[in-house]
N, C-alpha and C positions, 0 to 999 in steps of 0.2 A: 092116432096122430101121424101127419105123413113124414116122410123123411125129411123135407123143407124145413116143416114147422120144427122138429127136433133137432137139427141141426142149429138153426134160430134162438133156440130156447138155450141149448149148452152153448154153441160157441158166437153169439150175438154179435161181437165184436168182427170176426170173422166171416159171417154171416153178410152182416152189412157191406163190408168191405168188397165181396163177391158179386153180391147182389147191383151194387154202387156201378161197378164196373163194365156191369152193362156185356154179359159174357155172347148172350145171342149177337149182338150187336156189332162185337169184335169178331167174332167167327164170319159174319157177312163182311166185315173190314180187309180180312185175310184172303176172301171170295173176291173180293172186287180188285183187292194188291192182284193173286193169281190171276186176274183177268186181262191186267196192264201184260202180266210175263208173258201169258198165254199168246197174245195180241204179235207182241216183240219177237214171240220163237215161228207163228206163223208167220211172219215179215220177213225173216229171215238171220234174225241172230240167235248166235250161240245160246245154246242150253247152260247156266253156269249152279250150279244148283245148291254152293256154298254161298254165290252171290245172294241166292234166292232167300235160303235159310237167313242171310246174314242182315237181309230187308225185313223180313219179319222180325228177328228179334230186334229189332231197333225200331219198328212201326207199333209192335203189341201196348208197351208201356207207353208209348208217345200215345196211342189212342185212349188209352185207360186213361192219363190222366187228362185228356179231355173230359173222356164221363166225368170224372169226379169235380172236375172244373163246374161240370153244368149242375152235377146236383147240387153242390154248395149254390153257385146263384139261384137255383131256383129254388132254393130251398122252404124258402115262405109261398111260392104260388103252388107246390105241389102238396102242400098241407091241406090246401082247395079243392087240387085237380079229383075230377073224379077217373081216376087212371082205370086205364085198360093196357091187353098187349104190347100196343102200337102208342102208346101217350102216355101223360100224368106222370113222368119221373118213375123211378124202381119205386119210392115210398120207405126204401129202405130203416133210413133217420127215424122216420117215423114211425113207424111201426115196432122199432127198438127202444125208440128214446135215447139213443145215442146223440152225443154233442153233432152240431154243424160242422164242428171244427175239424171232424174226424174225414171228412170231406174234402176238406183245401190241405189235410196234412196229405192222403192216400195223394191227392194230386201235386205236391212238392214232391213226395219222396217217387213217385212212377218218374215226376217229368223229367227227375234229375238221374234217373237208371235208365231212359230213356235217350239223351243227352249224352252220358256217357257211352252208351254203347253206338250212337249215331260216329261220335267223336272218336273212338279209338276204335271201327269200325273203317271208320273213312281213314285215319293213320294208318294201318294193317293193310290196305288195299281192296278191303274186302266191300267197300260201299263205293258209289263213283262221287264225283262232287258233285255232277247234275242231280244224283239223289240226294246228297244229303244237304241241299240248297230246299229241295221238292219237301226231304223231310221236316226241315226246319221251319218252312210257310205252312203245312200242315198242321206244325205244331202254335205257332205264332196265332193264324185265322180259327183255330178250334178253339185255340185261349179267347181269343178275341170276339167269340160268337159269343161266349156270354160274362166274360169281366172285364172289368174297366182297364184303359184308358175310354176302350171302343163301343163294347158290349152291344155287338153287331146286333144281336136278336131282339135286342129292348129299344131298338131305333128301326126296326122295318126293314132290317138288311138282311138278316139271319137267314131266310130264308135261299137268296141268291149265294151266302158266304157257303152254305151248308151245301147246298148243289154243285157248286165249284169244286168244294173239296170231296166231297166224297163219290163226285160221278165226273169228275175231271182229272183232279190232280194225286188222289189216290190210284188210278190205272197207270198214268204218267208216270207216279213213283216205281211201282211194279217193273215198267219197261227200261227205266233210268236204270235200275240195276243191273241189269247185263249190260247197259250201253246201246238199248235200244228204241229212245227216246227219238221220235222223228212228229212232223207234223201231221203225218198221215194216223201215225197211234193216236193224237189227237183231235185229229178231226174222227177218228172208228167210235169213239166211245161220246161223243157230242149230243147222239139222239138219248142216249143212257143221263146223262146229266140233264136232260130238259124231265126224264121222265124221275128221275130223282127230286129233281124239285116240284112237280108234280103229288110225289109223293108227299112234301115237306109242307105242299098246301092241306092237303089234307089230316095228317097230324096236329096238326099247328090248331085245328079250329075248336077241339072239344075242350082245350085249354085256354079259350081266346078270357075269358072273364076272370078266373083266377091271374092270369097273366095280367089284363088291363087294371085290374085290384092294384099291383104292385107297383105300376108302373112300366111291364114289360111288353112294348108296343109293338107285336107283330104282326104282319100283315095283317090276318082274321083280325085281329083290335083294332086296325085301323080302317079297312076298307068295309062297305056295303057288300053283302050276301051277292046282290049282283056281277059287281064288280069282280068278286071271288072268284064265281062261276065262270065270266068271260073269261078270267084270265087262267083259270084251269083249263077251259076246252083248246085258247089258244097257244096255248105254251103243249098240251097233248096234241094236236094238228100241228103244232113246229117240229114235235120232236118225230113223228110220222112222216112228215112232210121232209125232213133230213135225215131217217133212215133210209127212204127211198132214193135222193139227189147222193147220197154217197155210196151205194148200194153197185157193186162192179157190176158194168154192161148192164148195166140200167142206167147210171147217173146222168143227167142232161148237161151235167157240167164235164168235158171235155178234160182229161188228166187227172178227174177227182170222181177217186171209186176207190176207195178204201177198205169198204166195209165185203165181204165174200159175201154171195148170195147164198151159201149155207146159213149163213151169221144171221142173217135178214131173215132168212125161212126162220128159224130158231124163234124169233124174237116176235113173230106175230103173233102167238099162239093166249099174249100175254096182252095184247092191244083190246079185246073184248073188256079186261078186266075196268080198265084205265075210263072208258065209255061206260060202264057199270059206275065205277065213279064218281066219273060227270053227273048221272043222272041224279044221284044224291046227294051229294055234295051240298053241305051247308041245309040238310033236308036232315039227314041221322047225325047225330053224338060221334058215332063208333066209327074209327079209320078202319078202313081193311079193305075195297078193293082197290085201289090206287097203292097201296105200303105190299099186297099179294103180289101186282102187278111191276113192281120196280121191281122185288126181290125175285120172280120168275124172269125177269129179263134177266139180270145179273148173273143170272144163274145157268139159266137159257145160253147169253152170248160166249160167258165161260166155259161153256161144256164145247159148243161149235166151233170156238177159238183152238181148245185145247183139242181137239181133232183135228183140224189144221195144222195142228202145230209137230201131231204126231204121226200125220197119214199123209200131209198133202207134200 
């Protein structure tokens, strides 16, 4: 029996809870926050590194109980999904037989540890109010991606809600924390959020029939196989097409080069993947080069930022 399973077996409760929370997921969460700071300290602000600490503990619990948010909603179409790495929910619930409810409790009590420490973080001095405005829409659109009033994902939205936030407004929070939120950190990290949601087209599609079962009408449920593909190559040639126009001494736009041409070197290496992709998309079940291909940017721009940040 491996350690997973045995772990599962004695501490189930716990188990789930772990699994729920989507750990790989959070650790890439914390990669993209360090990517906003990385961005901010090559730009030219201060290193604050209590600031820094003091954005993740106030972002870890904010984003868990997003997870938890989503497996409670999904909880009936993941009963379906045939999951893999990259889709079909943890399975967690299921797999234990543990209540749903264990689900929307893990996400009351994270979002309220979460809340509190944004709140007497920002009292303390130790958060700015640009972040914790940044963190509170983080928290509001990730509730909202999948429960009611909104339930961005089960109306065709989720996909744009989910590229915002975690290839826009998650870097943004990163830089807001030392106070170095400007439009230029936002326009640097803009080809990363097109290939973010690039990725979310592809996820989205091996679940598209368990999802439509429920009622949860995301794009793949709603659009033609066609229509999919267009809009995968075109939204990958947007975000190509604006890594190059912000890319310094190359940009064609006069005052708008944000992005270092290390950043951009870094960042090609990953554009094959994205074209792999393309070519199967809505062709295979299994997400994986477009979700390779975000996470090697991510990771890619992180690394050439944080060089920047500490050489240049």
């Amino acid at each position: 029996m491996s350690v997973d399973a045995a772990l599962r077996e004695a501490v189930p409760r716990a188990w789930a809870l772990w699994k729920m929370s989507r750990p790989s997921q959070l650790l890439l969460i914390v990669a993209v926050y360090a990517l906003g700071v990385a961005i901010a300290v090559a730009s030219g602000t201060s290193l604050d590194a209590r600031a820094v600490l003091a954005g993740v503990a106030a972002l870890v619990p904010t984003a868990a109980a997003v997870h938890y948010a989503n497996e409670y909603a999904d909880y009936e179409t993941d009963a379906d999904a045939d999951r893999t790495p990259f889709s079909g929910g943890s399975g967690a619930l299921h797999v234990t037989g543990l209540p749903r409810r264990l689900a929307r409790e893990a996400m009351a009590v994270t979002l309220v540890v979460g809340a509190l420490a944004g709140v007497g973080l920002l009292l303390a001095g130790l958060l700015s109010t640009a972040a914790a405005v940044l963190l509170a829409s983080i928290a509001v659109l990730g509730l909202q991606y999948s429960l009611p009033p909104l339930s961005l994902a089960w109306h065709g939205v989720g996909e744009l809600d989910n590229a915002l936030l975690g290839g826009l407004l998650l870097p943004c929070y990163g830089a807001a924390v030392l106070g170095g939120l400007t439009v230029d950190v936002a326009l640097a990290v803009v080809p990363f959020t097109l290939f973010v949601f690039v990725n979310l087209l592809e996820t989205q599609w091996p679940d598209r029939m368990p999802d439509a079962d429920v009622g949860k009408y995301t794009l793949p449920t709603r659009w033609s196989k066609r229509r999919l593909r267009t809009t995968y190559w075109l939204v990958t040639t947007t975000g190509v097409v604006s890594l190059y126009v912000l890319t310094a001494d190359t940009a064609p736009l006069p005052g708008v080069d944000p992005i270092p041409r290390l950043v951009t070197a870094a960042t090609l290496p990953a554009l094959p993947l994205f074209v792999w992709g393309g070519v199967r998309y809505t062709r295979r079940e299994e997400p994986f080069p477009a979700v390779v291909g975000m996470v090697l940017v991510a990771v890619a721009q992180l690394l050439a930022w944080g060089y920047l940040a500490v050489f240049a």
